[in-house]
C-alpha positions as CSV (number, residue, x, y, z in Angstrom):
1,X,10.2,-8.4,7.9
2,X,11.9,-6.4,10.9
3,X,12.2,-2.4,10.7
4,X,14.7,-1.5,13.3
5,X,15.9,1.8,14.6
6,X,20.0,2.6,13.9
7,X,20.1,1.3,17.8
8,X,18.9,-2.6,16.8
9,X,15.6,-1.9,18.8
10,X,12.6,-3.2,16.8
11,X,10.2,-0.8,15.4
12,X,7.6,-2.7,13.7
13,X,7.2,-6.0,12.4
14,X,5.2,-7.1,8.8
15,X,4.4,-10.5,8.1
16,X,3.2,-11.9,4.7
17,X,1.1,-15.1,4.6
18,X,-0.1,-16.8,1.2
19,X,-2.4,-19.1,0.3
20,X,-2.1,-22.7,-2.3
21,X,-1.9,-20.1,-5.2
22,X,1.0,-18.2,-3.7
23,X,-1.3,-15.6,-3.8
24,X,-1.4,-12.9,-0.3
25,X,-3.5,-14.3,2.2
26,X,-2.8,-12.2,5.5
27,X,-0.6,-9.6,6.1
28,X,0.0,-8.2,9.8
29,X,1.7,-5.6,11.3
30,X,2.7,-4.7,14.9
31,X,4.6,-2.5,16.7
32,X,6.1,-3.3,20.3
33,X,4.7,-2.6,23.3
34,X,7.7,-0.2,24.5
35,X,6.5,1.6,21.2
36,X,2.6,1.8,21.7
37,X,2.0,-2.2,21.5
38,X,-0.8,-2.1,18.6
39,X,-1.2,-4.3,15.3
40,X,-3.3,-5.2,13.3
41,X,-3.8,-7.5,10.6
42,X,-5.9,-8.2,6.8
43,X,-7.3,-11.5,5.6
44,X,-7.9,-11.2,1.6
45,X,-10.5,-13.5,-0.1
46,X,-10.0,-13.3,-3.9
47,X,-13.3,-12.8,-6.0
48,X,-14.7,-14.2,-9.3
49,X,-14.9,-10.6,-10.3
50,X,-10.9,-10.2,-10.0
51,X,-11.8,-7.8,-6.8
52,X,-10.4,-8.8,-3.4
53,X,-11.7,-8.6,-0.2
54,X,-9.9,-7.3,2.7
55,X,-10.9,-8.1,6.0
56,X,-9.0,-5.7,8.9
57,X,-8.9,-6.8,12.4
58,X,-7.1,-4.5,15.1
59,X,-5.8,-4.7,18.5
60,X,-2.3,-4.9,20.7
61,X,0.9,-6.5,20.0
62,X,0.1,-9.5,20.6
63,X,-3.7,-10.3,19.3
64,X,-5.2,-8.5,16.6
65,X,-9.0,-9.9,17.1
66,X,-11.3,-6.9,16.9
67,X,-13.1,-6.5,13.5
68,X,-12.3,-2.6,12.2
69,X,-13.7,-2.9,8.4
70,X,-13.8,-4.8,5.6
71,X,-12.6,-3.7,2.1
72,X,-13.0,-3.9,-2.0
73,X,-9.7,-3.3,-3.8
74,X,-10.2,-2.8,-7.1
75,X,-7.4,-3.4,-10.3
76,X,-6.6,-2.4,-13.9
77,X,-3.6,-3.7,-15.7
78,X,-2.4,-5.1,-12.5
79,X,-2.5,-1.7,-10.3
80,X,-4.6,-1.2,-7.4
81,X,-6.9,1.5,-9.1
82,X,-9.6,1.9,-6.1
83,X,-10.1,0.4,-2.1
84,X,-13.5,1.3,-1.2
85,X,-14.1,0.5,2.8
86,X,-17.2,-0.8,5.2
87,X,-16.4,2.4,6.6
88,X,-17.1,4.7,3.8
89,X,-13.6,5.7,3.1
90,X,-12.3,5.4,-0.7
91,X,-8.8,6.0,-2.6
92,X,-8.8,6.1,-5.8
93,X,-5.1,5.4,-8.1
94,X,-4.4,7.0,-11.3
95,X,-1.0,5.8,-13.3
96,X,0.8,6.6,-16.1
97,X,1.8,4.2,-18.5
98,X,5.6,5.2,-17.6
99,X,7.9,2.2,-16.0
100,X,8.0,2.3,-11.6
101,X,11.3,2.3,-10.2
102,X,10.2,-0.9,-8.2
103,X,8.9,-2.4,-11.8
104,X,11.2,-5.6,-11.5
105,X,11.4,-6.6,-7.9
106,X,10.2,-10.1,-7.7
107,X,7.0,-10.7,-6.0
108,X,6.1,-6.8,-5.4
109,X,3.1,-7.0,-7.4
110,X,1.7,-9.6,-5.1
111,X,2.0,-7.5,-1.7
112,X,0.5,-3.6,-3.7
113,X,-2.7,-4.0,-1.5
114,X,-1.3,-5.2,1.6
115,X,-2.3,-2.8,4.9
116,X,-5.2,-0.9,3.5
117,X,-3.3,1.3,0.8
118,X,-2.6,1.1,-3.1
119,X,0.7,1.0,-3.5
120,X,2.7,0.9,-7.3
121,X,4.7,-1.7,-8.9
122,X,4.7,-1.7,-13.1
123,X,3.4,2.2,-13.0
124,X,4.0,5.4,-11.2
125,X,0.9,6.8,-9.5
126,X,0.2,10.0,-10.5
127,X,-3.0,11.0,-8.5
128,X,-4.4,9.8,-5.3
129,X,-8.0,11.2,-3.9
130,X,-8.8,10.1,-0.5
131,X,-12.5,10.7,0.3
132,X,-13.2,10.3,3.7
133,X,-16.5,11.0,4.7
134,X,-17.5,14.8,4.1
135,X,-13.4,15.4,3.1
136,X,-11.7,14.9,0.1
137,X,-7.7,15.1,-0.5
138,X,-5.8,14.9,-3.8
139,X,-2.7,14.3,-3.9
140,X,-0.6,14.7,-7.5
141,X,2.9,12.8,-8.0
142,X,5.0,14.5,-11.3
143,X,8.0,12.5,-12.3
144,X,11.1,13.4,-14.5
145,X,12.1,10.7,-17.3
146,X,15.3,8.8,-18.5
147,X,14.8,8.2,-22.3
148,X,14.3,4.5,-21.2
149,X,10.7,5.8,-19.2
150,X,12.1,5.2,-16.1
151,X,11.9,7.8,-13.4
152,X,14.9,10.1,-12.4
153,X,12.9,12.2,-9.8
154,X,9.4,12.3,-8.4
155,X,7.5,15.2,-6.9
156,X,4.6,14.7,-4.5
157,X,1.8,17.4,-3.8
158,X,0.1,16.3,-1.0
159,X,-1.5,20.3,-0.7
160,X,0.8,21.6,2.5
161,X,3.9,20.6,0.7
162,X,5.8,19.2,-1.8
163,X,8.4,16.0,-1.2
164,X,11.1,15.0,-3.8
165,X,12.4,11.9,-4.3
166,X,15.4,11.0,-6.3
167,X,16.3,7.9,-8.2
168,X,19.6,6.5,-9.1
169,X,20.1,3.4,-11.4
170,X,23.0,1.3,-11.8
């Protein structure tokens, strides 16, 4: 997948691998050398536990060889509720139990680890804590309802501000 600026130039590229089980495999993102010229990429391993291991390897634009960390995602209900790293960074997810505007796009549910970071796709997060190393951040999402429990707008506290995001159905 190719994120371009309003100009055509490209501003990063993500690619999705998956393995027999059409379960994610790799994931990789880089961004052009005119822009930086870094990427990096994840291997996932999926565990008898129902954890998966992340493997991150970093590097330029065109070879992402250089181990960074290696990390154990964590899920309940199908949401990514913790990544804890080799590196002794953790996030930890809270959800409600409220439908996510992204709840019935095909295939998301397969790519909410990809690149390091919980992402949502049945629930809408509610808290995220960040600890890395001596420093801890919260951040708090609030959300306003339709009587069908979707979402109409979301707040996000992330401490030095607060972002709104609006939903429209149709």
């Amino acid at each position: 997948m190719e994120y371009k600026f309003e100009d055509g130039t490209v501003e990063q590229t993500e690619t999705f691998e998956y393995n027999e089980n059409n379960l994610l495999s790799a994931y990789k993102l880089v961004v052009p050398d005119d822009l930086g010229g870094y990427g990096f990429r994840y291997t996932y391993d999926y565990n008898a536990d129902e954890t998966i291991t992340g493997t991150k390897y970093i590097g330029d634009a065109t070879s992402q060889e250089d181990l960074s960390l290696t990390e154990t995602i964590s899920f309940t209900d199908g949401e990514v509720t913790s990544i804890v790293t080799s590196t002794g960074s953790s996030y930890t997810y809270t959800y409600d139990t409220k439908n996510n505007p992204l709840r019935n796009v095909v295939g998301l549910s397969k790519i909410v680890f990809a690149g390091g970071e919980g992402n949502s796709s049945i629930y809408n997060l509610t808290r995220e804590v960040v600890v890395n190393g001596s420093e801890t951040n919260t951040y708090n999402y609030t959300y306003l309802y339709l009587p069908n429990n979707y979402p109409t707008q979301s707040t996000q506290d992330e401490g030095a501000g607060e972002y709104t995001t609006q939903y429209l159905y149709e």
